[in-house]
DRENNUKE-647327 format. One record per residue (C-alpha): y, z, x. Coordinates in nm, 3 decimals. Layout:
N
+---------+---------+---------+
!      c2 !      c3 !      c1 !
+---------+---------+---------+
!       Y !       Z !       X !
...
+---------+---------+---------+
***
This chain:
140
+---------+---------+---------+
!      c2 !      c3 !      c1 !
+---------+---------+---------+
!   0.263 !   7.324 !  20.696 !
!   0.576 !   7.331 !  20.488 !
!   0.950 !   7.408 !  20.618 !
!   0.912 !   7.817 !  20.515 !
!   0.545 !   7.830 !  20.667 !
!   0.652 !   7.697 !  21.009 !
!   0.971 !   7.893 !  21.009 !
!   0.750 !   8.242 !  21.027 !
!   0.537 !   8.079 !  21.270 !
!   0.824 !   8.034 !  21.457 !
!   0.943 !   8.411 !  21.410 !
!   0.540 !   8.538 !  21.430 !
!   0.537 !   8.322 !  21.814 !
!   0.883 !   8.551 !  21.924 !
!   0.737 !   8.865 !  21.813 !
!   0.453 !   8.794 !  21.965 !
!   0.533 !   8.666 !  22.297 !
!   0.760 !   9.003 !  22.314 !
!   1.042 !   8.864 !  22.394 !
!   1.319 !   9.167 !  22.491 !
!   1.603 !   9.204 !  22.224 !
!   1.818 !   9.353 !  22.433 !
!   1.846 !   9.019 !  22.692 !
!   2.088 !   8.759 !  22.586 !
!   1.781 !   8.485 !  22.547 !
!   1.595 !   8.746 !  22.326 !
!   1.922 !   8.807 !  22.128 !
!   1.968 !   8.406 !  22.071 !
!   1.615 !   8.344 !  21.994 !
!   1.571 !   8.637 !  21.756 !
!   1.880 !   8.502 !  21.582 !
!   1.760 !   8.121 !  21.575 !
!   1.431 !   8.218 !  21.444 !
!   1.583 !   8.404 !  21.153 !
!   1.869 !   8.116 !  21.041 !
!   1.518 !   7.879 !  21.036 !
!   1.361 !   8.088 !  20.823 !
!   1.675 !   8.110 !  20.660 !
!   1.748 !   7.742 !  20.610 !
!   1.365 !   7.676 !  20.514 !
!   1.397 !   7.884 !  20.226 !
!   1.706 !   7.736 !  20.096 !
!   1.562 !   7.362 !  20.152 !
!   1.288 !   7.479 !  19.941 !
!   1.525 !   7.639 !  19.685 !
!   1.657 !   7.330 !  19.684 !
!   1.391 !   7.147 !  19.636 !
!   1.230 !   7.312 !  19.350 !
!   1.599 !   7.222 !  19.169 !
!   1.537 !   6.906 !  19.238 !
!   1.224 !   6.903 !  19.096 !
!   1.372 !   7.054 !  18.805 !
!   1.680 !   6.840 !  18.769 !
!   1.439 !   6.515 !  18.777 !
!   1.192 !   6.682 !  18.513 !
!   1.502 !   6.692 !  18.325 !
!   1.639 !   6.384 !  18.351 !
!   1.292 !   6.210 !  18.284 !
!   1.300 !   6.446 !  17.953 !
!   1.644 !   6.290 !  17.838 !
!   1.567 !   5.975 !  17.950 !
!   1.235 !   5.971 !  17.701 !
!   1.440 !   6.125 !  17.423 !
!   1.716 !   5.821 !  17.466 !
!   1.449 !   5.558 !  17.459 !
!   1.255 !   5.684 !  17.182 !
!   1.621 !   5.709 !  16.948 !
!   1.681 !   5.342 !  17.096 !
!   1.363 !   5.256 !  16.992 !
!   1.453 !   5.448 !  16.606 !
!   1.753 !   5.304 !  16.662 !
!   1.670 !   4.892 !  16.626 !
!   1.338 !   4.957 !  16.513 !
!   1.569 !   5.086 !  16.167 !
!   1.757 !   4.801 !  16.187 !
!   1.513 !   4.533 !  16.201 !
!   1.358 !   4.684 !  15.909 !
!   1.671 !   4.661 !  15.750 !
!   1.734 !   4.278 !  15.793 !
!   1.324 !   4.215 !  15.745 !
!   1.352 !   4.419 !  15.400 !
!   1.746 !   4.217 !  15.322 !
!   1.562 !   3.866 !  15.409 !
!   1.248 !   3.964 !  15.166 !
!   1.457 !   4.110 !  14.907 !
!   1.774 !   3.824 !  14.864 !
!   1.582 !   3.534 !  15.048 !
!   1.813 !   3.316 !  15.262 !
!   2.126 !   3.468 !  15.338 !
!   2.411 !   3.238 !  15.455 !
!   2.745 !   3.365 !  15.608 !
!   3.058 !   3.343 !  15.531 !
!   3.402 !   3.393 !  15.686 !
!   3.686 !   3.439 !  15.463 !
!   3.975 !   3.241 !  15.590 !
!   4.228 !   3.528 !  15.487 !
!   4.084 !   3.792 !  15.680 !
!   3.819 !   3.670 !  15.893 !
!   3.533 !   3.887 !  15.755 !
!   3.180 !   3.732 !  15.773 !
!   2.979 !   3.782 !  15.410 !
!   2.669 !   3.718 !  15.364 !
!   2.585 !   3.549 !  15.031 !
!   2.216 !   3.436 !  14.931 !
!   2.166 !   3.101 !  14.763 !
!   2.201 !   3.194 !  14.404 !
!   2.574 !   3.354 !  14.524 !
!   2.644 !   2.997 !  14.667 !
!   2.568 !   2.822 !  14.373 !
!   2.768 !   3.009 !  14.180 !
!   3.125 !   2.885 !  14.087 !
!   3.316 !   3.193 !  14.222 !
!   3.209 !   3.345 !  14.549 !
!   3.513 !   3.612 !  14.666 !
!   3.577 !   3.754 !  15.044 !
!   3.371 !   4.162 !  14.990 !
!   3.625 !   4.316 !  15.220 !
!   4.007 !   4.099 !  15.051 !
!   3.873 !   3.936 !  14.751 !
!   3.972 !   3.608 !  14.845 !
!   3.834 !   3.340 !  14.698 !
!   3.613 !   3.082 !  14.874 !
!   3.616 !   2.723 !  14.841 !
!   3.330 !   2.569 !  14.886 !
!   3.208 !   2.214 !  14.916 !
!   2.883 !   2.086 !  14.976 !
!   2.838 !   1.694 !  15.146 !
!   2.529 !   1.517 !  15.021 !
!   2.356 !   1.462 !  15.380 !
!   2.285 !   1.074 !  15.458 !
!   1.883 !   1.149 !  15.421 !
!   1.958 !   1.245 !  15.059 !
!   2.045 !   0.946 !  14.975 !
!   1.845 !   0.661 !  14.731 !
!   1.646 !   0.339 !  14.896 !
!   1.855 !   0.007 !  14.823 !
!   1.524 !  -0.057 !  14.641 !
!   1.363 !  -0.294 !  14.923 !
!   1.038 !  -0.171 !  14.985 !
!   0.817 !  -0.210 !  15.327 !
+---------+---------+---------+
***
């Protein structure tokens, strides 16, 4: 039985039993039986709000994950389609004002490579790594 049904079961038992109104008991038990009925029908009220509220909530909560989801999913397509189209990129902060570029390998090469945000020049050296280097000739 829920909170509403037992509260008329409650009022059905008074009436039934016929308990006199005009004694003090009667008055106080006709009055109790009413504020339970009372309060049972505002827990359910409140309930059913509840219910509501979390249907709600669950709907927003969806709705946030699925434009999180359109969200990266956008921006890993981005940087999937930037690595296809350019190849390696390689980054580079500009010593003026500390903005990272990213340059791909033919930009490297290139003599002049310049700061996107400043226009600062970069220099850039490259070290010839110790693998690189020629055999003394002695052979195993």
């Amino acid at each position: 039985m829920e909170l509403t049904e037992k509260g008329a079961y409650i009022k059905g038992l008074i009436e039934g039993m016929g308990i006199d109104d005009s004694t003090n008991e009667g008055k106080v038990l006709r009055v109790m039986s009413e504020l339970l009925s009372d309060m049972a029908a505002t827990v359910a009220e409140l309930d059913e709000d509840m219910s509501t509220a979390y249907d709600e909530i669950d709907a927003v909560e969806q709705e946030l994950e699925d434009l999180e989801a359109d969200l990266y999913d956008d921006e890993d397509d981005e940087e999937d389609e930037a690595d296809e189209d350019h190849g390696e990129q390689y980054e580079l902060t500009c010593p003026k004002c500390g903005t990272r570029n990213l340059v791909d390998e033919d930009t490297l090469m290139s003599e002049e490579v310049y700061c996107a945000h400043c226009g600062t020049p970069f220099n850039i050296e490259f070290e010839d790594s110790e693998d690189a280097e020629e055999p003394d000739g002695e052979q195993p």
